[in-house]
C-alpha positions as CSV (number, residue, x, y, z in Angstrom):
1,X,-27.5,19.7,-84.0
2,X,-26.2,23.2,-85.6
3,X,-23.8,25.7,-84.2
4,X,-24.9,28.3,-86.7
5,X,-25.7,31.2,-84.7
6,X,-24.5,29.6,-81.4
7,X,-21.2,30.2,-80.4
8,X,-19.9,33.7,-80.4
9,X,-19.5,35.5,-84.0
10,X,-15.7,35.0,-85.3
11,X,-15.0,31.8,-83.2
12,X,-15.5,29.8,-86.1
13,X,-16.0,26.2,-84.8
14,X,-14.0,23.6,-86.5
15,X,-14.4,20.6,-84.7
16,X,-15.9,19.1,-81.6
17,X,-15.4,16.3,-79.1
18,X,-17.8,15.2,-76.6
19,X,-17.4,13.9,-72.5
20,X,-17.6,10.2,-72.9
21,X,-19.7,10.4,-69.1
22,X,-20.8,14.2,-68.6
23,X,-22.9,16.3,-70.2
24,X,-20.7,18.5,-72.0
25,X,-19.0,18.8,-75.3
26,X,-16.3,20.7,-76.3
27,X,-15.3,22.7,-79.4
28,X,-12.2,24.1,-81.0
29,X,-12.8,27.6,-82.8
30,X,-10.9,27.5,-85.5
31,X,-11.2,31.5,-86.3
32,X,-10.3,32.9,-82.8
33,X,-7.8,30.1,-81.3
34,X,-10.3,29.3,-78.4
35,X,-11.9,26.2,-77.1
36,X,-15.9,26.5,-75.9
37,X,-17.4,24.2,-73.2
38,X,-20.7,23.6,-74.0
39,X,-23.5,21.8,-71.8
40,X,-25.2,19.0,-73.5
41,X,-28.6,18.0,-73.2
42,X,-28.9,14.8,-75.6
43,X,-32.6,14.5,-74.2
44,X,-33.1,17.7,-76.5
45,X,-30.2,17.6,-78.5
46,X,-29.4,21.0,-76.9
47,X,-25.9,23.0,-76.6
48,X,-25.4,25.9,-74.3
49,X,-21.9,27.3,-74.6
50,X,-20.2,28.2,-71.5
51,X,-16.5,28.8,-70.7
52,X,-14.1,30.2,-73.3
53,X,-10.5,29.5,-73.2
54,X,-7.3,30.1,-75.3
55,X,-6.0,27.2,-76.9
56,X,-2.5,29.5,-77.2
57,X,-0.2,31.6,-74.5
58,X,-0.7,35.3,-74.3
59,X,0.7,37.5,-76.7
60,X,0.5,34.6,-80.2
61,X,-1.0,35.9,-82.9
62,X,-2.1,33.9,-86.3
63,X,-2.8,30.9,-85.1
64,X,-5.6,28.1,-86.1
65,X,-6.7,25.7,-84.0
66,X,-7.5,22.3,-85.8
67,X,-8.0,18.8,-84.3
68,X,-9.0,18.4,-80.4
69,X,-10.0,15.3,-78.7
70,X,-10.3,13.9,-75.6
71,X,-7.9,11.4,-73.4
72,X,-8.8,7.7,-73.3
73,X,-9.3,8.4,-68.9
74,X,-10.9,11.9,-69.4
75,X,-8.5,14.0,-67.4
76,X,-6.9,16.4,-70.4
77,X,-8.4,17.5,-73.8
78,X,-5.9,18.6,-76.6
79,X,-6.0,21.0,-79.3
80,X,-3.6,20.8,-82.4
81,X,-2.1,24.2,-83.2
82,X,-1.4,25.6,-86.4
83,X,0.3,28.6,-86.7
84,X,2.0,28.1,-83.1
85,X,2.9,24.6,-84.1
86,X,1.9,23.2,-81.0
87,X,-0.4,20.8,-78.8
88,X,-2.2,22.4,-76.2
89,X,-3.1,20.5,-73.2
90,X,-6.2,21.3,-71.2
91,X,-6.9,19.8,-67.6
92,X,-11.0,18.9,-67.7
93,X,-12.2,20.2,-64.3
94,X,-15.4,20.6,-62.4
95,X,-16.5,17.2,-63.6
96,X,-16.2,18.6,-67.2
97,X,-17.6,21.5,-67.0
98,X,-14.5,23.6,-67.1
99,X,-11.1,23.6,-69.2
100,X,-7.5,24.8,-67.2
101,X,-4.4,25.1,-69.9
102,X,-1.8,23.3,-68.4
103,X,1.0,24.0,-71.3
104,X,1.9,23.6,-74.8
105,X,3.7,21.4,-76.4
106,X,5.9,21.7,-79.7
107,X,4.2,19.1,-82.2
108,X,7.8,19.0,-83.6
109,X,7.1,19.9,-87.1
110,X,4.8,22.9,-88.8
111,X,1.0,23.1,-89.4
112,X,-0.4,20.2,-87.1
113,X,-3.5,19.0,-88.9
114,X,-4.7,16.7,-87.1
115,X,-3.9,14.5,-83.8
116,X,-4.2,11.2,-82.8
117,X,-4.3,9.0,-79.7
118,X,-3.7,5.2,-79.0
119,X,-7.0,3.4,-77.4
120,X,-4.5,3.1,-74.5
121,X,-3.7,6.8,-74.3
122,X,-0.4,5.7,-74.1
123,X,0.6,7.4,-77.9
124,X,0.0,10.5,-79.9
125,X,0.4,11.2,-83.0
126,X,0.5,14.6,-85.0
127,X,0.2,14.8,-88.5
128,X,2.2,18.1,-89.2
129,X,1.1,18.8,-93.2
130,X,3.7,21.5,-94.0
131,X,7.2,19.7,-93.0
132,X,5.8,16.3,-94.2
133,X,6.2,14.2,-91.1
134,X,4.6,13.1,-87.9
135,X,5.5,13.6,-84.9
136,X,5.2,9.8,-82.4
137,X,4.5,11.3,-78.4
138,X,5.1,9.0,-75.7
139,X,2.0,10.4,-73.3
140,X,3.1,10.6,-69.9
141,X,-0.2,10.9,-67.5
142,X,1.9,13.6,-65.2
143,X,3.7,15.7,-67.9
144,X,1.7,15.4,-70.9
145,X,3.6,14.1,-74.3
146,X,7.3,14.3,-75.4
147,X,8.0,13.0,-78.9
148,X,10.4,13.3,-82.3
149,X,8.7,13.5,-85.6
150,X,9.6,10.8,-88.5
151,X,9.3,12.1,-91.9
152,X,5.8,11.3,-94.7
153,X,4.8,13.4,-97.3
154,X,2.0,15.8,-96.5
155,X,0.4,13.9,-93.8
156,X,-2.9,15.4,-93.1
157,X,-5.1,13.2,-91.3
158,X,-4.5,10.0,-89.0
159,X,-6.4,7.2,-88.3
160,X,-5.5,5.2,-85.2
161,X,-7.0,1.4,-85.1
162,X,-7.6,-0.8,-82.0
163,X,-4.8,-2.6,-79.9
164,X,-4.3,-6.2,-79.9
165,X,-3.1,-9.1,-77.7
């Protein structure tokens, strides 16, 4: 599968996350701080982009959108934030094929790399490179996640393994 030529020119895709039960992936463009929903056809392999949506409020300016995933139940899909230093928090809607922001979160340190959540969904983590720490969310499924960063030296990617007992 190739995005070259795909998405609009300047969105710059970074990275990509797909539904785990519809038909639709979704991909954070790195260049204009938007996310794309895409239909997915894994019969063909085929992406057709659809809704656009700011991964920032109104009004930011230099901003580049790094990590996104998706939540363990499918309800939210977030975006790390560098630039704005935050988590954006998208509500998935019309059984995926559509993306509301619901807010932003500070990630609680500067230039969020990449995120992280628990199999559970019950943890985030952000791995903020340029204040060398990460910040530990408590995810709430209402409110979204609320955390205090710890520090690390230059944390830039996190890897979350499965839960025991």
């Amino acid at each position: 599968m190739t995005f070259h030529g795909l998405l609009r020119p300047g969105a710059g895709p970074r990275h990509l996350v797909f539904h785990p039960t519809a038909p639709f992936l979704y991909v954070a463009d790195e260049l204009d701080s938007t996310v794309t929903v895409c239909a997915y056809d894994a019969d063909r392999a085929a992406v057709t982009p659809g809704q656009v949506v700011s991964t920032v409020p109104d009004g930011v300016r230099e901003n580049l959108p790094a990590e996104i995933l998706i939540s363990a139940d499918s309800r939210f899909v977030y975006v790390s934030n560098r630039g704005h230093d935050s988590i954006a928090r998208f509500a998935v809607e019309a059984d995926g094929e559509r993306l509301r922001l619901v807010d932003t979160v500070s990630c609680g340190g500067q230039w969020p790399r990449h995120i992280a959540v628990t199999p559970d969904g019950r943890w985030m983590y952000a791995s903020n490179q340029n204040s060398n720490s990460v910040t530990t969310f408590r995810v709430d499924p209402a409110s979204g996640p609320a955390g205090e960063p710890f520090a690390t030296p230059s944390p830039v990617c996190l890897l979350i393994g499965g839960t025991t007992g």
